[in-house]
Each structure stands twice: as C-alpha cells, then as structure tokens.
Residue frames as a rotation matrix with the C-alpha (Angstrom) as fourth column:
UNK 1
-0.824 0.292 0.485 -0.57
0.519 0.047 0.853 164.84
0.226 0.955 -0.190 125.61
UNK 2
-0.650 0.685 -0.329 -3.73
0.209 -0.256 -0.944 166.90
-0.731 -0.682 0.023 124.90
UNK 3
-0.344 0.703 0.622 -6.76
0.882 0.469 -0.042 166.28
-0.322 0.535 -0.782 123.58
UNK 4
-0.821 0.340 -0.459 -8.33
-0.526 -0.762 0.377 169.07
-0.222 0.551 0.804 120.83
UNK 5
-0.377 0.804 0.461 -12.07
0.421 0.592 -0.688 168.67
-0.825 -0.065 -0.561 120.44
UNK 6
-0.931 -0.215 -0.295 -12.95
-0.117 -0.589 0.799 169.41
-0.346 0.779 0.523 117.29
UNK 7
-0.111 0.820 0.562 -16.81
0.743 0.444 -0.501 169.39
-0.660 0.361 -0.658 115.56
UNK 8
-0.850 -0.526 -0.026 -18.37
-0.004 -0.043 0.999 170.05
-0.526 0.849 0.035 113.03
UNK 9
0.213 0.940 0.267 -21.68
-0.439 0.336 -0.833 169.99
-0.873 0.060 0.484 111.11
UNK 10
0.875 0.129 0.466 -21.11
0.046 0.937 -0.345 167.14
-0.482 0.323 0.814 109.15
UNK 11
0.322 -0.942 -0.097 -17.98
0.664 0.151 0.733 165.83
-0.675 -0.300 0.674 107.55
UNK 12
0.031 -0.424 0.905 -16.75
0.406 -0.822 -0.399 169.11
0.913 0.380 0.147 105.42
UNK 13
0.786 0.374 0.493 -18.02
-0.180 -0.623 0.761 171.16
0.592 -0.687 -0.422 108.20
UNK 14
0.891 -0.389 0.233 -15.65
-0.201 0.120 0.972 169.33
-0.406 -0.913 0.029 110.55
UNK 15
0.392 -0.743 0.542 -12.99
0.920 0.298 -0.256 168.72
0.029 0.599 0.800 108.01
UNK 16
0.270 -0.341 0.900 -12.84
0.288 -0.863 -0.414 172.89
0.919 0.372 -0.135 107.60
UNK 17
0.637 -0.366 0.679 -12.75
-0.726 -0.582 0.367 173.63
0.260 -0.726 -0.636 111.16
UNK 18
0.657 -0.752 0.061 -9.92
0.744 0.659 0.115 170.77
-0.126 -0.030 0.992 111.13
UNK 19
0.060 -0.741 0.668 -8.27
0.883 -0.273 -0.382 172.94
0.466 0.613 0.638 108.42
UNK 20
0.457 0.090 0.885 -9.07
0.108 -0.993 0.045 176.41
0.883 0.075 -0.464 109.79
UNK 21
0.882 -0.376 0.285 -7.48
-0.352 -0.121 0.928 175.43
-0.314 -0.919 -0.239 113.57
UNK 22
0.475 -0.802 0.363 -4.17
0.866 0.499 -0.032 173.61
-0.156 0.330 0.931 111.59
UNK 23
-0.078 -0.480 0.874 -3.70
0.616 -0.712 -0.336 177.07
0.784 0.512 0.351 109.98
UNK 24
0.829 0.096 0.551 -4.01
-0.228 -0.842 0.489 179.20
0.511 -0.531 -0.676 113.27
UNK 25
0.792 -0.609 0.038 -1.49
-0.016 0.041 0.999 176.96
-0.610 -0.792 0.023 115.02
UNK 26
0.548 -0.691 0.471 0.94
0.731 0.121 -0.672 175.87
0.408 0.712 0.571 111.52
UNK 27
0.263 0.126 0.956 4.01
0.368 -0.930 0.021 178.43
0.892 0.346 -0.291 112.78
UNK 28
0.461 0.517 0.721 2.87
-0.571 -0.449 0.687 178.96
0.679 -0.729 0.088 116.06
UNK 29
-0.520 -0.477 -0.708 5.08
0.057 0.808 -0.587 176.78
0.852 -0.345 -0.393 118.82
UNK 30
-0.984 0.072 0.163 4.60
-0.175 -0.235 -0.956 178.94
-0.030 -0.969 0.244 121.83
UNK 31
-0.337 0.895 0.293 0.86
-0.558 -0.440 0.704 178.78
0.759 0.074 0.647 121.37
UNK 32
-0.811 0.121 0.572 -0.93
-0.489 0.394 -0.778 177.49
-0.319 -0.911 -0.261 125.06
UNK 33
-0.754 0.377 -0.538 -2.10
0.006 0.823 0.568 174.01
0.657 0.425 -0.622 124.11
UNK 34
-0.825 0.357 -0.439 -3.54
0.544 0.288 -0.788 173.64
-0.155 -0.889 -0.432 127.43
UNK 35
-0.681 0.393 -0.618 -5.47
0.096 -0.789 -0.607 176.85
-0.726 -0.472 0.499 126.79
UNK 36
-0.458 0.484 -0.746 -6.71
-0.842 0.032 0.538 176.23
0.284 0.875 0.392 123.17
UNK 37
-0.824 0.430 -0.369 -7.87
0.458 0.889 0.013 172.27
0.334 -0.159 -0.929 124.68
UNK 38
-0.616 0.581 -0.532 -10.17
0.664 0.020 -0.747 174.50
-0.424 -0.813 -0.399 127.39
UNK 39
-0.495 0.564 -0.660 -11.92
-0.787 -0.614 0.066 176.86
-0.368 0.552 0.748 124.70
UNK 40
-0.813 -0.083 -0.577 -12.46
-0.477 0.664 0.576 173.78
0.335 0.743 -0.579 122.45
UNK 41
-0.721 0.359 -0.593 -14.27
0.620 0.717 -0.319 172.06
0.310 -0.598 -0.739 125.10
UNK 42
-0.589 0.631 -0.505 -16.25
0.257 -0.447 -0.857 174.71
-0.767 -0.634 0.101 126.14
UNK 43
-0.787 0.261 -0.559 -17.48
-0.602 -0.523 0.604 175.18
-0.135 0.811 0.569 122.67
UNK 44
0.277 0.911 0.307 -21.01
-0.705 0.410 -0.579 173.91
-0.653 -0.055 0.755 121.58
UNK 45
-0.650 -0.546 0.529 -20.60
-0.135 0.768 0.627 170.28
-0.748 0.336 -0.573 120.27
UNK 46
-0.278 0.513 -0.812 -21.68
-0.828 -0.557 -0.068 169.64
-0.487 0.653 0.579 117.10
UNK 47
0.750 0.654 -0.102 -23.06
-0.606 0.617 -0.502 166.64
-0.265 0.438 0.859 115.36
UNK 48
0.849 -0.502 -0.164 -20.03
0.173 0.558 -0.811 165.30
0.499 0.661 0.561 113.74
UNK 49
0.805 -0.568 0.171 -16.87
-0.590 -0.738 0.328 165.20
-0.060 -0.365 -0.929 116.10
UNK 50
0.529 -0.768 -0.361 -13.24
0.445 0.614 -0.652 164.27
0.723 0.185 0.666 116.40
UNK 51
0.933 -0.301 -0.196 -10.32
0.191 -0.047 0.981 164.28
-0.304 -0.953 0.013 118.94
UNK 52
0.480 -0.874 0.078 -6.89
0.292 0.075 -0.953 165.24
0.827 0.480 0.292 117.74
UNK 53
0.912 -0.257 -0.319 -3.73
0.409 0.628 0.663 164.63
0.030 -0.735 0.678 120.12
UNK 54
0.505 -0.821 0.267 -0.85
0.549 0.067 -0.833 165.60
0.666 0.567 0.484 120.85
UNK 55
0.160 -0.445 -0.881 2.13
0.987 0.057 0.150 166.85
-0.016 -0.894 0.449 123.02
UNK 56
-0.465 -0.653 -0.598 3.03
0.328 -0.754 0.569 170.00
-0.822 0.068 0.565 121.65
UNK 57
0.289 0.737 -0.611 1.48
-0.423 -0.474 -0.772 172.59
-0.859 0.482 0.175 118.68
UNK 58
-0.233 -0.157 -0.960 3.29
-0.959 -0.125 0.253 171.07
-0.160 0.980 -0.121 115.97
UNK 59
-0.996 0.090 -0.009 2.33
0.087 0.981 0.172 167.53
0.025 0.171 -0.985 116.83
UNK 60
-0.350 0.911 -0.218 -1.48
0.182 -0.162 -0.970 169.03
-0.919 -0.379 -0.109 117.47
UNK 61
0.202 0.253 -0.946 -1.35
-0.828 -0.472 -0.303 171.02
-0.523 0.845 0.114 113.60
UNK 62
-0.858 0.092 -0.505 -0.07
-0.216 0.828 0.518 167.30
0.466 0.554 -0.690 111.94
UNK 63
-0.534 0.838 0.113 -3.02
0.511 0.426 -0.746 165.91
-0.674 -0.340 -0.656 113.76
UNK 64
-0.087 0.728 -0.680 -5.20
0.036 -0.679 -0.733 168.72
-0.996 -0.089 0.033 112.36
UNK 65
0.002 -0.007 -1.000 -4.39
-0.826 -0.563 0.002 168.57
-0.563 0.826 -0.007 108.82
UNK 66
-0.993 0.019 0.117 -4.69
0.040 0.984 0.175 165.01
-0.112 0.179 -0.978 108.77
UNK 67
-0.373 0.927 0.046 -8.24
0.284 0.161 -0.945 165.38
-0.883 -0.339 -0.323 109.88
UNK 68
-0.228 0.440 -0.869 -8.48
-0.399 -0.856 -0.329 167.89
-0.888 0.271 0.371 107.41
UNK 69
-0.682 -0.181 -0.708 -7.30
-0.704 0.424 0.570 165.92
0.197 0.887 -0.417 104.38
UNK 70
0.224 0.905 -0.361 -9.92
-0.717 0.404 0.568 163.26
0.660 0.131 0.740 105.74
UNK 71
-0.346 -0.384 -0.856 -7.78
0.327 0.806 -0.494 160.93
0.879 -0.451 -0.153 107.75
C-alpha cells in the first residue's frame, strides 16, 4: 500500500484537491503511485490534511473521490 498526502486550506480546499488528484489518476492504471506518494509529500502541508491509501491507482482514485464527496 501507499499513502497519498493530501491538504488543503480548509475542508472544500482539501475536498477539491481530493477531487482534482481522483480526476488526474480516474483512467490512468500505469500511473507511478510510488512517484505521485513522493511529490505529495514534498508538497507544502496545509492546514487541513488527509491520507488516502491504497495498492494500486484505481484503489488510490476510490480513496480520492471518497474524500472528495466528504467521506
């Protein structure tokens, strides 16, 4: 599994970039989880964060679009 760090400035803020990484991977199998975890992380953390899981891109984008929808 790997971990996607997601923030946000407060909880829209982190809900859209939920919604806005769901829709880059949605699609996308081959995409290098490993490599999208180590951007993520290096990004400045914002106020409002979450962690979304997962083995593979299509179990990473259900993760994401939960978030997005609020869950």
């Amino acid at each position: 599994p790997v971990p996607w760090l997601v923030s946000g400035r407060g909880d829209a803020g982190l809900r859209g970039q939920a919604a806005r990484l769901a829709e880059f991977v949605r699609g996308r199998e081959d995409v290098d989880v490993a490599g999208v975890a180590a951007t993520l992380a290096g990004r400045v953390a914002l106020q409002d964060r979450a962690v979304v899981v997962g083995g593979n891109a299509v179990d990473l984008a259900a993760g994401l679009e939960a978030l997005a929808g609020g869950g």
